[in-house]
C-alpha positions in Angstrom: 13.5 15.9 -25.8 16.0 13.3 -25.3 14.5 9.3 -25.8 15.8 7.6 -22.0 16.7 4.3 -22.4 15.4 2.1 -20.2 18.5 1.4 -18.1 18.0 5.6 -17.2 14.7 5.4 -16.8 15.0 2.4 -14.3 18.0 4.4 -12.7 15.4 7.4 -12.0 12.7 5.7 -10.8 14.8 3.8 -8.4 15.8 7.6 -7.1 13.0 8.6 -7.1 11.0 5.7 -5.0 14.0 6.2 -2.3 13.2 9.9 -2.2 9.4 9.3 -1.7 10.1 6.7 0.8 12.3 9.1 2.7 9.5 11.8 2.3 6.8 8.8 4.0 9.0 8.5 6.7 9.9 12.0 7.5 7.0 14.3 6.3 9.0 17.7 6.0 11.5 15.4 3.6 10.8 17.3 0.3 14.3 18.3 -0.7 15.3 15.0 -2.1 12.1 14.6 -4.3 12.7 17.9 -5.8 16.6 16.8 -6.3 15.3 14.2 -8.7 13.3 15.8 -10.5 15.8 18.6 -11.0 18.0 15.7 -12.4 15.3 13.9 -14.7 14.4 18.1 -15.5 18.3 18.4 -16.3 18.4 15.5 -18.7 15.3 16.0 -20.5 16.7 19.7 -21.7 19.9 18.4 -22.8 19.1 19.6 -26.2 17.8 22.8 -25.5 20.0 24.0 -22.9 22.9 21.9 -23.2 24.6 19.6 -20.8 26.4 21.6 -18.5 24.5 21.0 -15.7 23.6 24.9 -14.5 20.3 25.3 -16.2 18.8 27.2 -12.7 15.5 26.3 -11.3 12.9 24.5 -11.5 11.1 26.5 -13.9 13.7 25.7 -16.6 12.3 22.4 -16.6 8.9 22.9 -17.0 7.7 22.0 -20.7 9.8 19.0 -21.2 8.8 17.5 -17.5 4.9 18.2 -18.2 5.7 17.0 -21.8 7.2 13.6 -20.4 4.7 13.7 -17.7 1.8 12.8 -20.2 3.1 9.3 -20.8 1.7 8.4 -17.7 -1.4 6.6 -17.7 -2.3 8.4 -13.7 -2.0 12.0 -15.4 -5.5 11.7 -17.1 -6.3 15.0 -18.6 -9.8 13.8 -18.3 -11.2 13.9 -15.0 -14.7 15.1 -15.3 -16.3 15.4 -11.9 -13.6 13.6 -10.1 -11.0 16.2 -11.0 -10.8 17.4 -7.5 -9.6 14.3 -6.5 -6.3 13.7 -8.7 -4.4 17.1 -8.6 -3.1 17.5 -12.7 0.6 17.5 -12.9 1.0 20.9 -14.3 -0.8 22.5 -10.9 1.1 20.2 -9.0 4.5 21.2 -10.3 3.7 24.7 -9.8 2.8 24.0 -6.3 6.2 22.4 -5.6 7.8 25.2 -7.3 6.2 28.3 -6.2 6.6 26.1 -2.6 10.3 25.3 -2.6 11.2 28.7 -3.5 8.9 30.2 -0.4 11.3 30.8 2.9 9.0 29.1 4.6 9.8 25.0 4.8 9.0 24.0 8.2 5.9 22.5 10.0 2.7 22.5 8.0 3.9 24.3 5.6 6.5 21.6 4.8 4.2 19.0 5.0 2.1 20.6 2.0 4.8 20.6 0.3 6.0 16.9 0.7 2.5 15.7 -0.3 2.6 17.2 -3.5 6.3 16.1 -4.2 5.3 13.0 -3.5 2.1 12.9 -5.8 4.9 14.7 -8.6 7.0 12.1 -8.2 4.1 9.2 -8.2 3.3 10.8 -11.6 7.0 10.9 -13.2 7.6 7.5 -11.9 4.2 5.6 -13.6 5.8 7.6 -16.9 9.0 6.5 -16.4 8.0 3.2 -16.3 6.5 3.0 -19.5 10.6 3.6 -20.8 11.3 0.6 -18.4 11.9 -3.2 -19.7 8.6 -5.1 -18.2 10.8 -7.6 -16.4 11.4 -7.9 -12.4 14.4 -6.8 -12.5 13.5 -3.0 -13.4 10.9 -3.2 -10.4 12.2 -5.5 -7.6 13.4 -4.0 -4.4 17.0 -4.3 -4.4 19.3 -5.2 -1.3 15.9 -5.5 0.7 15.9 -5.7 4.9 16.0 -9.7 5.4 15.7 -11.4 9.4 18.2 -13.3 10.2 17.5 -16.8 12.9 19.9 -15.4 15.5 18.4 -12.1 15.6 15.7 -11.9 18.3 12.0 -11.4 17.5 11.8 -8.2 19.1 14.4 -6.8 16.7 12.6 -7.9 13.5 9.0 -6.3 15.1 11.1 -3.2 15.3 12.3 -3.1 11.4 8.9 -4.1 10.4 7.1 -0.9 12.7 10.5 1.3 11.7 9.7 0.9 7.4 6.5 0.0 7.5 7.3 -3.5 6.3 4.0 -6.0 6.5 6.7 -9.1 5.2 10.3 -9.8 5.5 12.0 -12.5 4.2 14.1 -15.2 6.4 16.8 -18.2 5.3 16.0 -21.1 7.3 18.4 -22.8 5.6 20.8 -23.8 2.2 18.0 -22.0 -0.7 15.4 -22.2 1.8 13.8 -18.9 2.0 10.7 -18.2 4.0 8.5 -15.1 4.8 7.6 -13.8 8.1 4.8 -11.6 8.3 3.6 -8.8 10.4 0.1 -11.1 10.9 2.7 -13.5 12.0 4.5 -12.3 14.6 1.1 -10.4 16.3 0.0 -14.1 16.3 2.9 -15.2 18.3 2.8 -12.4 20.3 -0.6 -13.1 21.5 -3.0 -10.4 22.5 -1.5 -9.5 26.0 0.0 -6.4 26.3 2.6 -6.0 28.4 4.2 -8.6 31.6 7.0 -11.4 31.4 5.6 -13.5 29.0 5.2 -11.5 26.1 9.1 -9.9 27.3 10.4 -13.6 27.0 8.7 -14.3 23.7 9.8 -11.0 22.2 13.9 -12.1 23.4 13.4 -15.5 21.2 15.6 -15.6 18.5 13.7 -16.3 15.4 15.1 -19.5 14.9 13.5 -20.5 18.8 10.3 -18.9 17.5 10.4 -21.1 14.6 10.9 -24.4 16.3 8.7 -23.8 19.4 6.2 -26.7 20.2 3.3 -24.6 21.5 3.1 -21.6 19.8 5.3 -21.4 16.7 6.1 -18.2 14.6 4.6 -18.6 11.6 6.5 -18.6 8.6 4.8 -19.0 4.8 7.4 -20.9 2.4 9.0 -17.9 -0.3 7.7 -18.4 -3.7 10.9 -17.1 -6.1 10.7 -15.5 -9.4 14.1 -14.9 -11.9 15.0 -11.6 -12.5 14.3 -11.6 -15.9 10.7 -13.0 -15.8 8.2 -10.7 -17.6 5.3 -8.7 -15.1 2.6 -10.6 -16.3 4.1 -14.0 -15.0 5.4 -12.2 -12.0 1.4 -10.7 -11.4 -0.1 -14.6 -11.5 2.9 -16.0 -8.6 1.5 -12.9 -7.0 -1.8 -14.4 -6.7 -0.5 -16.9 -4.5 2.1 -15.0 -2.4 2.0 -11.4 -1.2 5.9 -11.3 -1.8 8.3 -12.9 -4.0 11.9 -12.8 -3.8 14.4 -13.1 -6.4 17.6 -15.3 -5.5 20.8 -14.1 -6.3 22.3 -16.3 -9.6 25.1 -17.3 -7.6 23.7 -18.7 -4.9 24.2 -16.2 -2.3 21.4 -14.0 -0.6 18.8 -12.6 -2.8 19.1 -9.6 -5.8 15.9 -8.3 -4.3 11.7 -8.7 -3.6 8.9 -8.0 -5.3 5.4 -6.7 -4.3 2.1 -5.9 -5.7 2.9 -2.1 -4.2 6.0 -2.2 -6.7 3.7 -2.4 -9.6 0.8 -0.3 -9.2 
């Protein structure tokens, strides 16, 4: 089985956590897990069946992907009496195989099926990882979803609900990044429901919502991190933020964010 290096192995996992996010938002969204593993399946037989790219199915794949699987720390063989609780990789590939082959990918039926891509996938990318360098840069979010002051409130409420975001960063000004929450903004929005005044606080721009005198949006100031800082000092700045961002070298935007969620 081919070594990846750990520019591959970053370049897999990064299709592979934009196929599972895909999946979360859209629950019969299978297919483009199952294209990346075909790919990772298609590179880890190079030496066995070539390079040619028209190995078949899945099933072609199988011993070198449960092989590679068992670098991964959340593929414990050893379960004991909580084995029901973590499906083994070798039951779950099956399932996905024996599942995208059926004629049947709609409704439920689907949605069986993009749960256990998605706990396949969880599985490859913890091993994965491991062929990774343990700096931010192999496990920041790139070109992340970033409010802008002109854009109204109401707007960035609707990218937070529409990804599932709970933070998103925001320039205030020249290096000055800040972090608006989804704690935030219900704040600001106050608890009433519905009626003009919760219409005219949702049409402030950000930067209004900033600056107002009586009830401010609250923003938390960004705590940065360099794209080549190891985990470990990336883990302790994550003690005191929720999110980091990583500014761009040059000075403009940023390269990406990070997250506790990006390294479980």
């Amino acid at each position: 089985m081919p070594n990846l290096s750990p520019e591959s192995a970053k370049a897999f996992s990064d299709q592979f956590r934009a196929a599972r996010l895909a999946a979360l938002a859209d629950a019969e969204a299978f297919d483009g897990i199952i294209h990346v593993v075909e790919r990772l399946g298609s590179y880890l037989t190079k030496e066995r069946l070539g390079d040619k790219g028209d190995h078949g199915g899945l099933h072609e794949y199988k011993d070198e992907l449960c092989e590679f699987a068992k670098m991964s720390s959340a593929n414990c063989p050893n379960r004991g009496d909580r084995k029901h609780l973590l499906t083994p990789f070798e039951t779950l590939f099956k399932l996905v195989k024996d599942g995208r082959n059926d004629a049947l990918h709609q409704g439920a039926f689907a949605r069986h099926l993009t749960k256990h891509a998605i706990e396949l996938a969880i599985i490859l990318e913890d091993a994965l990882s491991t062929e990774m360098n343990p700096i931010v840069m192999d496990f920041l979010v790139q070109n992340p979803v970033c409010g802008e002051l002109w854009q109204p409130v109401a707007f960035v409420r609707q990218q937070m609900l529409a990804n599932s975001f709970s933070y998103i960063p925001v320039l205030i000004s020249a290096n000055d990044w800040r972090v608006v929450s989804d704690a935030g903004i219900a704040r600001f929005l106050g608890g009433s429901r519905g009626g003009k005044p919760r219409t005219r606080l949702l049409s402030k721009t950000v930067e209004e919502a900033f600056d107002a005198s009586q009830k401010p949006l609250g923003f938390a100031p960004a705590i940065s991190v360099a794209a080549t800082a190891t985990l470990e000092s990336a883990l302790e700045l994550l003690e005191k933020s929720s999110i980091l961002v990583v500014p761009n070298p040059s000075g403009t935007g940023l390269l990406g964010i990070l997250t506790a969620f990006d390294l479980l």
